[in-house]
C-alpha positions as CSV (number, residue, x, y, z in Angstrom):
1,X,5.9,-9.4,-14.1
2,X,4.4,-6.1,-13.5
3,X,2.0,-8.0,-10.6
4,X,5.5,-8.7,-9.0
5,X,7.4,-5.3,-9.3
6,X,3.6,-3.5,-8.2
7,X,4.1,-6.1,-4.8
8,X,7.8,-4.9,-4.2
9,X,7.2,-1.6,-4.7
10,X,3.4,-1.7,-1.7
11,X,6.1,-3.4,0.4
12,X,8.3,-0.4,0.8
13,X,6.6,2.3,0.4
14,X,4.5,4.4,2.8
15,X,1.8,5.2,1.0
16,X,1.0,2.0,-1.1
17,X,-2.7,4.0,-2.4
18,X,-0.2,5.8,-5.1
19,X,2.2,3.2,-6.4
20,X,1.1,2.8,-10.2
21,X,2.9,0.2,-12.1
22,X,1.9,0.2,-15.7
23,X,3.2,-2.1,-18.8
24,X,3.7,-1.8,-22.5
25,X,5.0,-3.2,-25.2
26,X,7.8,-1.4,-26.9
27,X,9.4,-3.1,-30.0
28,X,10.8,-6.2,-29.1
29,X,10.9,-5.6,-25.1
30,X,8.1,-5.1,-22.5
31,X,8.5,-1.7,-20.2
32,X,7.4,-1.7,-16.8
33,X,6.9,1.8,-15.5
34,X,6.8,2.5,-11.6
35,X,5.7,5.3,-10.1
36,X,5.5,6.1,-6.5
37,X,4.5,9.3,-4.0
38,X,7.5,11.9,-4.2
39,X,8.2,10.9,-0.3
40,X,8.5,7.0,-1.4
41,X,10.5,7.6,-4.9
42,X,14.5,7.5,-2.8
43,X,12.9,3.8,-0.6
44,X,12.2,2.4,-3.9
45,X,15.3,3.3,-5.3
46,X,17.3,2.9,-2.2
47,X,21.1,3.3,-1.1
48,X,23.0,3.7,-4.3
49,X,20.1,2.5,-6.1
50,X,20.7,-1.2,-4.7
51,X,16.6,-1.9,-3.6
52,X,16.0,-0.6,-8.0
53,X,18.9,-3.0,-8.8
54,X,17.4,-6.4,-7.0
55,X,13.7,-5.0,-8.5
56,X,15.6,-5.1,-12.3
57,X,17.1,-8.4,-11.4
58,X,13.8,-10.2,-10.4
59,X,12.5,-8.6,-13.3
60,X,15.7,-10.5,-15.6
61,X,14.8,-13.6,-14.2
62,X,11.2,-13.2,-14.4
63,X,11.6,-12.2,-18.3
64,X,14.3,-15.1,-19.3
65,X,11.6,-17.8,-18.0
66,X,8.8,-16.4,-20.4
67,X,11.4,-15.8,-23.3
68,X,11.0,-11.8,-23.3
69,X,13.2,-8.6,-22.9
70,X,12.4,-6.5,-19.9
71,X,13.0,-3.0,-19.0
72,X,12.1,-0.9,-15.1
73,X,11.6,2.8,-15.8
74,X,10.7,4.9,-12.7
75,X,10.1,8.4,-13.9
């Protein structure tokens, strides 16, 4: 999952040398953080937050097939 979100995210963004995707385990759900450049954070995010919303959706999908809660956090 966070191989998938970290290929979305070097898609978009300008500068794909600082996208950082990193992922733990947090009680009984798995966090994916993002991180990006500052110039890069509003493409990821996109027009009302729609390019964030398809990311968290993949991200469902991708977490119902292994059996596992999933959360996108981008700081």
């Amino acid at each position: 999952m966070k191989e998938l979100i970290e290929y979305i995210a070097r898609s978009i963004a300008d500068d794909p040398a600082a996208v950082v995707v990193t992922e733990t385990q947090e009680e009984d759900r798995v966090v994916i953080r993002l991180e990006v450049a500052p110039d890069d954070k509003g493409k990821v995010i996109g027009r009302q937050g729609r390019v964030v919303q398809a990311m968290r959706t993949l991200l469902r999908v991708a977490a119902v097939k292994k059996g596992v809660r999933v959360n996108l956090e981008i700081p």
